[in-house]
N, C-alpha and C positions, 0 to 999 in steps of 0.2 A: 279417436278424436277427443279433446280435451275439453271438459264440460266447462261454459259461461262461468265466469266467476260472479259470485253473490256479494254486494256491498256488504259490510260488516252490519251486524243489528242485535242488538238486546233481545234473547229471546225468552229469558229469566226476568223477574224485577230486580232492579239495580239493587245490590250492596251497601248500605249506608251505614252499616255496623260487622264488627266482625259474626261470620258465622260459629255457633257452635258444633261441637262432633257431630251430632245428631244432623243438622242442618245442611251439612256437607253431604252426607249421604242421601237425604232428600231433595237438594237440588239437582246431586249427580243424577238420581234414578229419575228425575223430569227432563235433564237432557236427553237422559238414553230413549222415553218414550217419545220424547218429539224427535228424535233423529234414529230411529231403532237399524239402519242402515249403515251408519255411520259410526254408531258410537255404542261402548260395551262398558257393562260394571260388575266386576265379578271380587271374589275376597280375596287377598295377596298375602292375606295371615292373621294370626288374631296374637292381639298384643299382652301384658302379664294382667289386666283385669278381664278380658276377655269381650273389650270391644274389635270389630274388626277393622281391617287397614283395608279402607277401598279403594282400587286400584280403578281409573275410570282411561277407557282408551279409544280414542278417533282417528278412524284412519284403517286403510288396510296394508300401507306399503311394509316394502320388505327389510326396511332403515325403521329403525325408533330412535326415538328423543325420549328419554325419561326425566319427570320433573317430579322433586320429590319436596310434596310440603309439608312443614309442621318440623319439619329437626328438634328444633329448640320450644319448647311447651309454650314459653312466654312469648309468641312471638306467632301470631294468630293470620297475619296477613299471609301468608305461603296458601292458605286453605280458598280464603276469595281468589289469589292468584289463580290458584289452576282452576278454578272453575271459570271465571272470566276467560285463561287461555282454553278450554273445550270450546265457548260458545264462540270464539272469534275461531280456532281450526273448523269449526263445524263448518261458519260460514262462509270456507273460502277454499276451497279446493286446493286453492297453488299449495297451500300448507299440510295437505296430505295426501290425495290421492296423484294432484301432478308431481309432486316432490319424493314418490315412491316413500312416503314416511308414516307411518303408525307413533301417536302421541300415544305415552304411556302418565298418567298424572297419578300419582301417589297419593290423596286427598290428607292424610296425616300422618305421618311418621310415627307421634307420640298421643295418641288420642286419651289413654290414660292421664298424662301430665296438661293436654288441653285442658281435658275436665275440670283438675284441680282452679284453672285459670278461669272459670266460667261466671266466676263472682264480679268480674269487673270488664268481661267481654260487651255486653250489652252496653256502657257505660254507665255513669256518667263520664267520659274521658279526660278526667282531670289525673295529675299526675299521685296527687296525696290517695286518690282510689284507686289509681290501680299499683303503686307499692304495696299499700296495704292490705291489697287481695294476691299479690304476684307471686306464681309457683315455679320453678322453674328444679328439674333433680338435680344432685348430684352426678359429676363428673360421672361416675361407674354407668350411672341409669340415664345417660343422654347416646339414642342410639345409633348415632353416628360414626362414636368412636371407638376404636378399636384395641384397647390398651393391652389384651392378648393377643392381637391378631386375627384374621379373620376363622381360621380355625378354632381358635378360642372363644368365641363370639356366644356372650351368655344369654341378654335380653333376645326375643321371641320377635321384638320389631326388628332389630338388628339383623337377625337370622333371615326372615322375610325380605328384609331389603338387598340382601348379598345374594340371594335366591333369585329373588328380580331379575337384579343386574346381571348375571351370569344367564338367566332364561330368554332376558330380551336383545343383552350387549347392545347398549345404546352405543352409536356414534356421537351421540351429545346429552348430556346428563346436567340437568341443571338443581340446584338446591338452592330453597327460598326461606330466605331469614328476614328478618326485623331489628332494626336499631331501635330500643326503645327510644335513648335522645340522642339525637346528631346529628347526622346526614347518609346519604347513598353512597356503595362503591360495588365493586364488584374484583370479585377471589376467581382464576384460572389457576389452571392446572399445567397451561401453556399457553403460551403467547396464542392472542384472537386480532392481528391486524386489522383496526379500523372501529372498535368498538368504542374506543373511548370519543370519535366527537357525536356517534348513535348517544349514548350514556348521556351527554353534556348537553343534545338535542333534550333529550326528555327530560332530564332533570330541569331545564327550562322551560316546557312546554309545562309541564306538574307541578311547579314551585317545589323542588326537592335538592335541599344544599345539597354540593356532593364534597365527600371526606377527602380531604389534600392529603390526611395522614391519621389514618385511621390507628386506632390502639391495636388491633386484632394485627395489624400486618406493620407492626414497628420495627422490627427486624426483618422484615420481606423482602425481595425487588419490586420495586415501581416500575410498571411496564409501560402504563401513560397515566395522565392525572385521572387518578381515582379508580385506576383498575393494578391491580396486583398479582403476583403470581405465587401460588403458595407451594413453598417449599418441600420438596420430597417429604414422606414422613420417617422418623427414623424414631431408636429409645429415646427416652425423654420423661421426667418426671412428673410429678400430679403437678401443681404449678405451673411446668411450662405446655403441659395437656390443657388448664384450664383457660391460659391467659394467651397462648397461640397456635394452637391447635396442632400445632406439629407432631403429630402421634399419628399411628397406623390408623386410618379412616375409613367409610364409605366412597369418601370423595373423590382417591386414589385406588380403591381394590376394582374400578371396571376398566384399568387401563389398560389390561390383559385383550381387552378387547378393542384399543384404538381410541377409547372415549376419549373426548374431553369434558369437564367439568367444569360450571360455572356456577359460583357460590355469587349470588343477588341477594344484594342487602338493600334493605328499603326503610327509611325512618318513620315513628309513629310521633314522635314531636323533634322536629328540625329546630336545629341550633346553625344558622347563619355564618357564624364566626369557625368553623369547620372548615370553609373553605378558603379564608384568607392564607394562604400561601406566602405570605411577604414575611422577612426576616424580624425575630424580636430581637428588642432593645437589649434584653439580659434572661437568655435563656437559663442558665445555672439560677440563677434567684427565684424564678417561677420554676422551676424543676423543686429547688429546696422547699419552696413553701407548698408545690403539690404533694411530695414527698413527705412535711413535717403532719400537714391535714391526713393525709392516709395511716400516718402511724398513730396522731391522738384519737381517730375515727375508730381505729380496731380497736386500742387498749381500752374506750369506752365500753365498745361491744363484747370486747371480752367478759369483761365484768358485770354488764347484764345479763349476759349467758352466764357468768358463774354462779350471780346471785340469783336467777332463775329457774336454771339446771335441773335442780332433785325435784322440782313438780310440773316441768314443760313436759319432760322425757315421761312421764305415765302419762301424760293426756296421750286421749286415743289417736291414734294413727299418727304419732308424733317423729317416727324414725324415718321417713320422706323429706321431713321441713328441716328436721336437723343435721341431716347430713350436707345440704348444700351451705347451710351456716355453718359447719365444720369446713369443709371447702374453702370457700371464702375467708374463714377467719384463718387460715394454714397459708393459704397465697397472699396475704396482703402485705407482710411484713417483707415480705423476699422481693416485692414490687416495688415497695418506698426502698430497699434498698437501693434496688439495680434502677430508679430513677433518681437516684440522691449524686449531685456529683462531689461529696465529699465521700463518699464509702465506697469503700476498693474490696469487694469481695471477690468473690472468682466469678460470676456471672457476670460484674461488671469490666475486667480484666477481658474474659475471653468475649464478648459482645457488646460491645460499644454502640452506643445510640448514635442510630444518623443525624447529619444536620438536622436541627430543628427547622421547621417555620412555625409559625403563629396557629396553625392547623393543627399541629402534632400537639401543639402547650391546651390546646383548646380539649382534642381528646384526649389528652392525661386528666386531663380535670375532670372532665364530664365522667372517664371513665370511674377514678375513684370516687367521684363521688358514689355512681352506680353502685358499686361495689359496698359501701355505705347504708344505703337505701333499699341494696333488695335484702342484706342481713338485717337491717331495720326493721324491714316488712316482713320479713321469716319472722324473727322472733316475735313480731306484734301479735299473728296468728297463734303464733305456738303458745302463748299466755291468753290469747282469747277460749283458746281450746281448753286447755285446761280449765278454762272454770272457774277459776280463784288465784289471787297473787298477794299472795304473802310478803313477796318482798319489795311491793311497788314498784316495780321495775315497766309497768304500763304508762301511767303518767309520765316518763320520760321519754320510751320510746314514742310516744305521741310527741313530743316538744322537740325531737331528734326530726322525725318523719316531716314534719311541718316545719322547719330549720330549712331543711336540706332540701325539699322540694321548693321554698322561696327562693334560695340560691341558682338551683338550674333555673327559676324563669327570670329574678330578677338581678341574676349573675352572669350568665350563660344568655339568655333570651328564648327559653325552649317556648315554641308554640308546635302547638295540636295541628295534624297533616289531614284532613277529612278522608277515613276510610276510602273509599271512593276513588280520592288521586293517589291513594297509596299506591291500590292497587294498577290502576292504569301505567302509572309508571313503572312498578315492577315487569307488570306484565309486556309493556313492550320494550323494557330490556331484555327481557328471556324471547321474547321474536326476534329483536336485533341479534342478539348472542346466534340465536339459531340459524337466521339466514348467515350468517357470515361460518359458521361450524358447518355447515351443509355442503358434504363435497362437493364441487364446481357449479355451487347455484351462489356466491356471494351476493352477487347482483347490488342494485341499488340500495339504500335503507329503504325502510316499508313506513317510515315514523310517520310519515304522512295522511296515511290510510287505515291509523290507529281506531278511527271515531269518535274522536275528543275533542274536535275542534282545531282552528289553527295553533300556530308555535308558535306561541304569545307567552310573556313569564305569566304566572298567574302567584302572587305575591301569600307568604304562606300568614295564616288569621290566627287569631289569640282564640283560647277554650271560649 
């Protein structure tokens, strides 16, 4: 007989700030002794400093859902997600014990690279603090991806996660990211019939723009507004590893076992203008001038890293920060290319940009400027570390950083998303995502029985 189902309830105090590493594993081990029935936290591997990857799971059915958060360092909200989804599976049966399903929550992928991000987690949330604390690795050390292959698979998280997935073979696997600025969308592995107006409910109910034409999925299929379908992974160079993921993944090595995968993006300051969808007046002129900005942007940063250079690189623990501003400065020029429509290279020949709308011109912008601002913020560190600056190359990075973040709010219009409805919304995209992934339990949406309140817009607020 099928136990009463329990109204959703906070059994933790609410989230008002991202949690840190440590905090993740202390609220996980208060779920597990308020529900020691229910819910399990054992270690899933210990990552290259020797923090561990706590794997937290409710549920006993014979079906898992793996939800893995923390991917990307810079990108804290994945970590209150899954603990917000423990304490809503706790309190509801239909979501594990009637649904034959065991939740597998991954609390951080990158707990190392969290760390580094610990400077500006607490806030203040303004966008000038948290560049200038933002850590995020290098392509090689994000470990997700698979640029050898899953046999090749160097990093210890990496390893641990492909271990998982092969131990539990999720029938639904979800991966939780953050948009620093923009708006919401969401990355499949394969069509999820019916998610996108779940997606369009919540982003309403949470005040959360949703991306009409995200940077990451510019060359993708649109499957419906604001969800996407990502592309086999096949070779593919650093560049286009960096800029569209299309490289051998995580996100693609549990398909061996039927999974499907759902890559949730959730914004930490929403840009509005994201979602306008209506045709521009002159796309090639706003392609040239996001295109002419990206290339004076790099050649600046070039040149503070070169005047830089001989005394960032011996400050201590300096070959972390530099490699992603080596990244970064290696893909940006190949970017303004293949967005310029006066340069005919071979990326631009064999892959031709979709119709624009007004959506897509918004994240080309947002994103180079990104791209701008977190090598800004690299470097700002990397001269704070060292100690001394010989070649003044501080005082401009500060006039760069302060430039460019007035632009996103008083260019763009980014306003701050309160921790809180970040998560809410993430989190019941990943319950929509999963009732509808759930063999033959689609059923109705559940948006309703979130615990947030009616589905009301709730209009997103300035820092």
């Amino acid at each position: 007989m099928k136990r009463r189902r329990r109204s959703w309830r906070c059994v933790l105090p609410p989230l008002v700030r991202y949690p840190t590493v440590d905090e993740l594993g202390a609220r996980a081990a208060a779920l597990v002794t308020r529900s020691p029935r229910d819910a399990r936290l054992r270690r899933a591997g210990t990552s290259r400093a020797g923090n561990p990857l706590w794997l937290l799971s409710v549920g006993h059915g014979s079906r898992h859902a793996l939800v893995v958060a923390g991917p990307h360092a810079n990108e804290p909200v994945g970590g209150a997600t899954a603990l917000r989804l423990a304490e809503r599976v706790l309190a509801d049966p239909a979501l594990h014990d009637d649904a034959d399903v065991t939740w597998d929550l991954l609390l951080c992928l990158d707990p190392d690279g969290l760390r580094r991000n610990e400077r500006w987690l607490a806030g203040p949330y303004t966008l000038g603090h948290y560049f200038r604390n933002f850590f995020r690795p290098g392509f090689h050390e994000q470990p997700e991806w698979l640029p050898d292959g899953a046999a090749g698979a160097a990093l210890p998280e990496t390893r641990a996660l492909l271990g998982l997935q092969d131990e539990v073979k999720p029938f639904f696997q979800c991966s939780l990211h953050g948009v620093d600025v923009g708006g919401g969308f969401v990355e499949l592995t394969r069509d999820l019939p019916g998610l996108a107006p779940r997606l369009a409910l919540a982003a309403t109910r949470f005040g959360i723009p949703r991306e009409l034409g995200p940077y990451d999925t510019l060359y993708w299929p649109r499957l419906a507004p604001s969800v996407y379908r990502i592309p086999p992974p096949r070779p593919r160079g650093l560049a286009a590893a960096i800029t569209e993921a299309a490289v051998e993944n995580t996100w693609y090595h549990p398909h061996r076992h039927g999974t499907l995968t759902a890559v949730v993006e959730a914004p930490m300051w929403g840009v509005a203008a994201v979602q306008d969808g209506s045709a521009p007046t002159d796309a090639d002129t706003e392609l040239r001038a996001v295109s002419r900005t990206l290339r004076d942007d790099t050649r600046l940063l070039e040149e503070l890293l070169a005047r830089c250079r001989p005394y960032v690189a011996a400050a201590p623990d300096a070959a972390p920060l530099l490699a992603p501003v080596d990244d970064y400065l290696l893909v940006c020029p190949g970017l303004a290319d293949a967005w310029d429509p006066d340069t005919r290279d071979d990326m631009r020949r064999t892959r031709a940009l979709p119709a624009l709308t007004n959506a897509h011109l918004t994240a080309l912008r947002l994103a180079a400027r990104r791209l701008a601002l977190r090598t800004a913020g690299l470097l700002h560190q990397l001269v704070g570390r060292a100690g001394h600056d010989p070649a003044h190359v501080l005082p401009e990075l500060e006039r760069l950083v302060e430039m460019w973040v007035a632009e996103f709010h008083d260019g763009c219009g980014a306003r701050w998303i309160p921790v809180e409805r970040q998560v809410a919304y993430q989190s019941q995209v990943v319950l929509d995502a999963f009732a509808l992934a759930l063999p033959g339990a689609a059923g109705p949406s559940r948006s309703g029985e979130s615990g947030w309140g009616s589905a009301t817009a709730v209009p997103m607020q300035r820092e």
